[in-house]
C-alpha positions in Angstrom: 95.1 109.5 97.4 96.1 112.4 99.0 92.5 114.1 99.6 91.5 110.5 100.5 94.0 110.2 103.6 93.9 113.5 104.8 90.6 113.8 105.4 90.4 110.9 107.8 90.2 111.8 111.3 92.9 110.8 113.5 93.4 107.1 114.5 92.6 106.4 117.9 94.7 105.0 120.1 98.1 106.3 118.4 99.8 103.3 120.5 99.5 99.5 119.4 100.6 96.5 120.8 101.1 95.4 116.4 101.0 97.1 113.4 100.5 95.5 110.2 100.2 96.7 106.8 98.7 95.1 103.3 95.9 92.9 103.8 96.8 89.8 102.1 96.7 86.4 103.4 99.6 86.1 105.7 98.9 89.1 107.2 95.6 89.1 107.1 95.9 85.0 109.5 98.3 87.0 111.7 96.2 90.0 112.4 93.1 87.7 113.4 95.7 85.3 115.4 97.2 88.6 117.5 94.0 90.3 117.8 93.1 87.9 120.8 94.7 89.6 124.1 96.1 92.2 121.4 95.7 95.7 120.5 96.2 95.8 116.9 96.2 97.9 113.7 95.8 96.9 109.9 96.6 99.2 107.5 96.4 98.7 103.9 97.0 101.2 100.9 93.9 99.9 98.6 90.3 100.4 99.0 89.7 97.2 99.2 91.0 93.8 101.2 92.9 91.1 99.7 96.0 93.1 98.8 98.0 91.2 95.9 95.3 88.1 97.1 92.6 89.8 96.0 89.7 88.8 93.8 89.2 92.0 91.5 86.6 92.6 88.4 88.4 92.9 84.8 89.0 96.3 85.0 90.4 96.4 88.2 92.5 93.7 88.1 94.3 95.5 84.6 94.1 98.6 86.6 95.7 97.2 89.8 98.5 95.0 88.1 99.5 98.0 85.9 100.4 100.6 88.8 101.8 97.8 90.8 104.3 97.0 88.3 106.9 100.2 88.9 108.8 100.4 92.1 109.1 103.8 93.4 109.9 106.2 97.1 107.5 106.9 99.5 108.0 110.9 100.4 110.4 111.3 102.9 109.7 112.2 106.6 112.2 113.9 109.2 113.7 112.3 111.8 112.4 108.5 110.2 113.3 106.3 107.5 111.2 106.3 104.1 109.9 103.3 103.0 110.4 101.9 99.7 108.0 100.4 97.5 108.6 97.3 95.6 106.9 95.6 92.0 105.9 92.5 92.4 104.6 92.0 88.7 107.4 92.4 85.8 104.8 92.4 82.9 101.8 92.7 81.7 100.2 91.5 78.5 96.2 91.9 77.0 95.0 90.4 73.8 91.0 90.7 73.1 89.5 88.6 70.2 86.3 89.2 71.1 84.6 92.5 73.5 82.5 90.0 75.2 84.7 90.7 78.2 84.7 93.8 78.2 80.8 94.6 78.1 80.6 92.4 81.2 83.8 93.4 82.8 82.3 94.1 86.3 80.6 90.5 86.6 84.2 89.2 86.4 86.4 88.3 90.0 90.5 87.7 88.9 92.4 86.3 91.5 95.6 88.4 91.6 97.5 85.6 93.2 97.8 81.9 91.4 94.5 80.5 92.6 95.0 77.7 95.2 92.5 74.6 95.1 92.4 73.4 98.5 92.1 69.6 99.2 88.9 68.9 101.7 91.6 67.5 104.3 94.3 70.4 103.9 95.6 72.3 106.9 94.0 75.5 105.5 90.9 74.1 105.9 91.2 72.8 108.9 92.7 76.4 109.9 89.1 77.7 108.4 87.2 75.1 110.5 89.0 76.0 113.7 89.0 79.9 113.3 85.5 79.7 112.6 85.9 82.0 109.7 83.8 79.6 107.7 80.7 81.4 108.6 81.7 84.3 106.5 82.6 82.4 103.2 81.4 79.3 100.8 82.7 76.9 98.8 82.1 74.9 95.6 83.5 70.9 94.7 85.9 71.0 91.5 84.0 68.7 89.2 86.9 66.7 88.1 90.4 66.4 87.0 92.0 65.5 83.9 95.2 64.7 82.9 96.6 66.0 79.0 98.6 63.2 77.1 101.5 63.6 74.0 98.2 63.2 71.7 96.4 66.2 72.7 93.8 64.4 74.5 92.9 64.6 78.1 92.3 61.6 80.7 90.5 61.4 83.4 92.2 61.1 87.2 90.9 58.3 89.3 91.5 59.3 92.2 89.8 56.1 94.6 89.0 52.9 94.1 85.9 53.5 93.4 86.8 56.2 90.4 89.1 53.3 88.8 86.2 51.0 88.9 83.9 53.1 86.7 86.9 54.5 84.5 86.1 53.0 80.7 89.3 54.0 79.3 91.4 51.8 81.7 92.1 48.6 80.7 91.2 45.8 83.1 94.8 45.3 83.6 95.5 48.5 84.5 93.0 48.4 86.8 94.1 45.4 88.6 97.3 47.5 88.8 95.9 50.6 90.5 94.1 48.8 92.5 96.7 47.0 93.8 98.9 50.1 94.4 96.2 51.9 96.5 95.5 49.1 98.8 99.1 49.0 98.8 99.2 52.9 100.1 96.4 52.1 102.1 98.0 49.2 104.1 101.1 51.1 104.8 99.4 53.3 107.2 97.2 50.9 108.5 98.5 50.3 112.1 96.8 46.3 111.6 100.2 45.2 110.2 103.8 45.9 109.5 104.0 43.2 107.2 102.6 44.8 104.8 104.7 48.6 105.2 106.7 49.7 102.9 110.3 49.3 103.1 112.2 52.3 104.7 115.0 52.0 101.7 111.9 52.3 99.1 110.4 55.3 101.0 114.1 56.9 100.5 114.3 56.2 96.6 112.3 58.5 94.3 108.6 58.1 93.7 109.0 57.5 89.9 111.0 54.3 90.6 108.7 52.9 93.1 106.1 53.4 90.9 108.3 51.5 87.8 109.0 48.9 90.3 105.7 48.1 90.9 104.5 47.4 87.2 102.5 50.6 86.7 102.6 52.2 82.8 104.0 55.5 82.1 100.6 57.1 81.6 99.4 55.6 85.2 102.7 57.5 86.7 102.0 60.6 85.2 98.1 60.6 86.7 99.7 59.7 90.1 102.9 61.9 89.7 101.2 65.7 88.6 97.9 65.0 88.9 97.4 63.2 92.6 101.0 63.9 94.2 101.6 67.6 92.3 105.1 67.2 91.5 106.8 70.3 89.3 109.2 68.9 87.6 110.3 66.1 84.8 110.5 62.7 88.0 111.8 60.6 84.8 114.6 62.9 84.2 116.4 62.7 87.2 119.5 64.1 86.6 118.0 67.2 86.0 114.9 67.5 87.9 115.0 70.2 90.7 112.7 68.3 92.9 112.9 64.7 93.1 109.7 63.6 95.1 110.5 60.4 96.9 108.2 57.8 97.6 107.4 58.4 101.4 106.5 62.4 100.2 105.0 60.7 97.1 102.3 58.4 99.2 101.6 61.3 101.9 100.4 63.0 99.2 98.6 59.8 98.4 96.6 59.8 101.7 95.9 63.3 102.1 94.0 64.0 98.7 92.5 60.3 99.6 91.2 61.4 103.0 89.7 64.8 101.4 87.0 62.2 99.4 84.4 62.1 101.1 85.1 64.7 104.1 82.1 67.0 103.7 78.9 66.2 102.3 78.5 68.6 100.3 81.8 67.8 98.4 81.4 65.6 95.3 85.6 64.5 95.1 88.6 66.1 96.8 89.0 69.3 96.2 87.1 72.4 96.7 87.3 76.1 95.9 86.0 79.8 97.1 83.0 81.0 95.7 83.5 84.8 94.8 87.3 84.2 94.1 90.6 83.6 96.6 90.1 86.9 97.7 87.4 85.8 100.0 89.9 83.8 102.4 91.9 87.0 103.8 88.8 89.0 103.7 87.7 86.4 105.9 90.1 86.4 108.1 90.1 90.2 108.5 86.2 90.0 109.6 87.3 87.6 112.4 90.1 89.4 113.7 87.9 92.8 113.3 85.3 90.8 115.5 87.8 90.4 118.2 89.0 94.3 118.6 91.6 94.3 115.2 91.0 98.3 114.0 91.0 98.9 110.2 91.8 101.6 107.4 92.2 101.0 104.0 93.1 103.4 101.4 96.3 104.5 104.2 99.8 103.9 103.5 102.9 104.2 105.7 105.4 106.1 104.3 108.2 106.1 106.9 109.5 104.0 109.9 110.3 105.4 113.0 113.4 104.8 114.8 114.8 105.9 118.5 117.3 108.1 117.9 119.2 106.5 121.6 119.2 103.2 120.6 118.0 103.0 116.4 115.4 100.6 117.6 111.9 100.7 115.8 109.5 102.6 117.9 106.3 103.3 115.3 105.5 104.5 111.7 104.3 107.8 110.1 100.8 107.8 108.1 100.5 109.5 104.5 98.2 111.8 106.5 101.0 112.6 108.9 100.0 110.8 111.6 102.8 109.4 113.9 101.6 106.0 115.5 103.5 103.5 118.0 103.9 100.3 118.0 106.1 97.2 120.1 105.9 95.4 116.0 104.9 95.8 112.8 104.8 93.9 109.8 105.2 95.2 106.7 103.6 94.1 103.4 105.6 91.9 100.2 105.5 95.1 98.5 107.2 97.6 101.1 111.2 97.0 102.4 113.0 99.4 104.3 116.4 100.5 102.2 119.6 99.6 103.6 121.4 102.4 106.4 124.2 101.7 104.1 122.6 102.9 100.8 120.6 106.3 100.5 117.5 105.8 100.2 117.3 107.6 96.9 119.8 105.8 95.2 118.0 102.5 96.4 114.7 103.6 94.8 116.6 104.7 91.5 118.4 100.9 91.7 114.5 99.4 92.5 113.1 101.3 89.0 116.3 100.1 87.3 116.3 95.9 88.4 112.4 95.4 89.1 112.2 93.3 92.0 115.9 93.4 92.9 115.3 90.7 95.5 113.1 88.1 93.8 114.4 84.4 93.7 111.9 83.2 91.3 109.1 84.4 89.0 105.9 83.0 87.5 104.1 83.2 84.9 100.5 83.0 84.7 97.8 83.2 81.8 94.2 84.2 82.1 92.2 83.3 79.2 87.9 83.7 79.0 86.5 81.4 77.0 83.1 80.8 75.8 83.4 77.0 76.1 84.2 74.6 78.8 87.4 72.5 78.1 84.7 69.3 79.1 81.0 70.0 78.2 80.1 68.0 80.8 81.9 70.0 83.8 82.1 73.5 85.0 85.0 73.5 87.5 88.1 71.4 86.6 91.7 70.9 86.4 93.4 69.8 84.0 97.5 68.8 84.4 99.9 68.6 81.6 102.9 66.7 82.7 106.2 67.5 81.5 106.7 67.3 77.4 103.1 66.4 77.2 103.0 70.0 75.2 106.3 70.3 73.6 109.4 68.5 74.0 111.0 70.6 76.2 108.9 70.7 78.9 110.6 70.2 82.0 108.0 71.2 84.3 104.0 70.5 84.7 101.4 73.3 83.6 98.0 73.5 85.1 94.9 75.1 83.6 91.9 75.5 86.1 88.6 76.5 85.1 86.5 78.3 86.3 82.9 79.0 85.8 79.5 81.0 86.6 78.6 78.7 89.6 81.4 80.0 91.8 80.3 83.5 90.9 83.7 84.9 89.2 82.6 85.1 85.8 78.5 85.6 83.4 76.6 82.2 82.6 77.9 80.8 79.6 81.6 82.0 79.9 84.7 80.3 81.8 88.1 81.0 83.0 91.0 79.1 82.6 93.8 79.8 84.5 96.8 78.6 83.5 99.8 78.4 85.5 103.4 76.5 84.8 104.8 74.9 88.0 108.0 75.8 87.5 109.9 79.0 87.1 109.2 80.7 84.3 109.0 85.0 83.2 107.1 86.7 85.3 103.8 88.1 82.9 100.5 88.3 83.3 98.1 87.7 79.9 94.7 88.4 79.6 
């Protein structure tokens, strides 16, 4: 690192209106936002964009999540303060029963961060759509969804009227009753009539009960509970569930995913996902904001902050190379934090190595497995929920598996992803 940084010529100007380090997503939408009218800088310590959003082959992703996962000091630097460097990942597990993987380890892209499917009418995409950064990136449909029952099976989500039409394993009952709940949701924000609204004191009361209330079967309020609204946690266990959705968050929900069918024609159902991995959103955002006068440098990290010495007020940062740059802001990546005036900065870093992420409110677990076969022989891209105590009794909170495949470019013909990742707060580890 060291050769790497100090052979790069100086940066010029030295003074910025911004300065921003890491290249993941939220910097990377506030670096192409400033960048029009200002003079701005992104910095980012790996060779490659994305930060801890990045989309990495097998090898790198191991590579990058096992020297991520010890805090440690940045050197000091006179007449500054020295940044501290954070872990964001607690573990790290790998288990091979088969070196498939490995022989094709570079045609693989890992999303370091959980992988987001994005709903055809979500405000990211209509961010996208009015950045214009959609000329530098594609995306695929997600096939279908499915939703896993007590039995081990998995059952399709209808997600429209037309997708509980065609459904053979609903009963015609229970599809008189969906039916009637989606015209239902569809009425309410119809602006034709307020007979037909739904009550302010139901839109108060949870989701699960309105559901109850309205004659629909448990295994119809899970498909609209964790596979259509998303909720985390256990809505028929109230008394402990950490997030009650009520019914007017419940049928917003509704009428978002049901106004992302149909939005673009080249999108079979609702949702959609990056071909080449998440990592292609911030990298998108970094080409627009280069376009519009945003310099970058990767492999350079800041190692100290500098301060006025008049009035202790941030004036710039110091480069690994040495270089002293000035700036009126900066923002610094999830990874970096500037240690307390009231703690040395030595003892911080010792208490960092010691405690992990001292400062984290809540980690997640995630699991990466490559498998040879698709979970449905007749998809490629899907997601498949598990509601709570659908896999063991004491589940209190959904799990989703998403599946990946060749067609998005992220892993070889013939061999899938599936990501899985619990909703709620669980261990923060990594398995591959």
């Amino acid at each position: 690192m060291e050769e790497e940084t100090t052979s790069y010529p100086p940066i010029e100007p030295s003074t910025f209106d911004l300065i921003i380090t890491g290249t993941g997503l939220p910097e990377s939408i506030i670096a192409a936002a400033a960048s029009a009218g200002k003079t701005v800088l992104h910095l980012d310590t790996n060779p490659f964009y994305g930060a801890h959003y990045a989309s990495l082959p097998l090898n790198d992703f191991v590579t990058f999540l096992q020297s991520h996962s010890k805090p440690s000091r940045v050197p000091d630097s006179d007449g500054s303060i020295p940044l501290v460097t954070r872990s964001l990942y607690s573990s790290l597990e790998i288990s091979s029963h088969s070196e498939e993987p490995l022989k094709n380890a570079r045609r693989f892209n890992l999303d370091l961060a959980a992988p987001r499917v994005f709903l055809c009418s979500d405000s990211m995409i209509d961010l996208i759509l009015k950045t214009g950064i959609n000329q530098y990136m594609e995306f695929k449909s997600v096939d279908a969804s499915f939703v896993g029952d007590v039995d081990g099976g998995l059952l399709n989500v209808p997600d429209s009227r037309s997708a509980i039409f065609k459904d053979r394993s609903l009963s015609i009952t229970e599809k008189n009753r969906l039916m009637k709940f989606f015209k239902l949701v569809q009425a309410h924000f119809s602006e034709e009539s307020e007979e037909d609204r739904i009550s302010e004191e139901d839109l108060e009361s949870p989701f699960v009960e309105f559901l109850s209330k309205i004659g629909l079967s448990q295994k119809q309020k899970s498909i609209i509970l964790y596979a259509l609204v998303n909720a985390n946690y256990d809505q028929d266990n109230l008394g402990v569930c950490k997030d009650v959705v009520n019914t007017k968050s419940g049928i917003s929900r509704l009428a978002l995913h049901h106004s992302s069918i149909g939005r673009f024609a080249n999108a079979n159902g609702a949702m959609i996902y990056p071909i080449y991995g998440q990592g292609e959103l911030p990298q998108a955002f970094c080409r627009r904001a280069a376009v519009k006068g945003c310099i970058y440098v990767l492999r350079m990290p800041i190692v100290s902050v500098l301060m006025d010495e008049e009035d202790g007020t941030y004036k710039g940062v110091t480069l690994f190379s040495g270089q002293k740059l000035f700036s009126s802001r900066l923002i610094l990546a999830p990874s970096l934090t500037i240690p307390s005036p009231s703690i040395p900065s030595s003892a911080q870093a010792s208490n960092s190595r010691d405690a992990g992420h001292i400062d984290a409110k809540e980690k997640v677990a995630r699991g990466i497995c490559i498998a040879n076969n698709s979970i449905r022989s007749e998809v490629s891209n899907c997601l498949v929920f598990f509601p709570p105590r659908s896999l063991y009794p004491e589940q209190i909170a959904s799990v989703r598996v998403f599946q990946l495949s060749s067609n998005v470019t992220v892993c070889p013909p013939g061999i899938f992803q599936e990501l899985w990742i619990p909703s709620a707060t669980h261990r923060c580890q990594t398995n591959i």
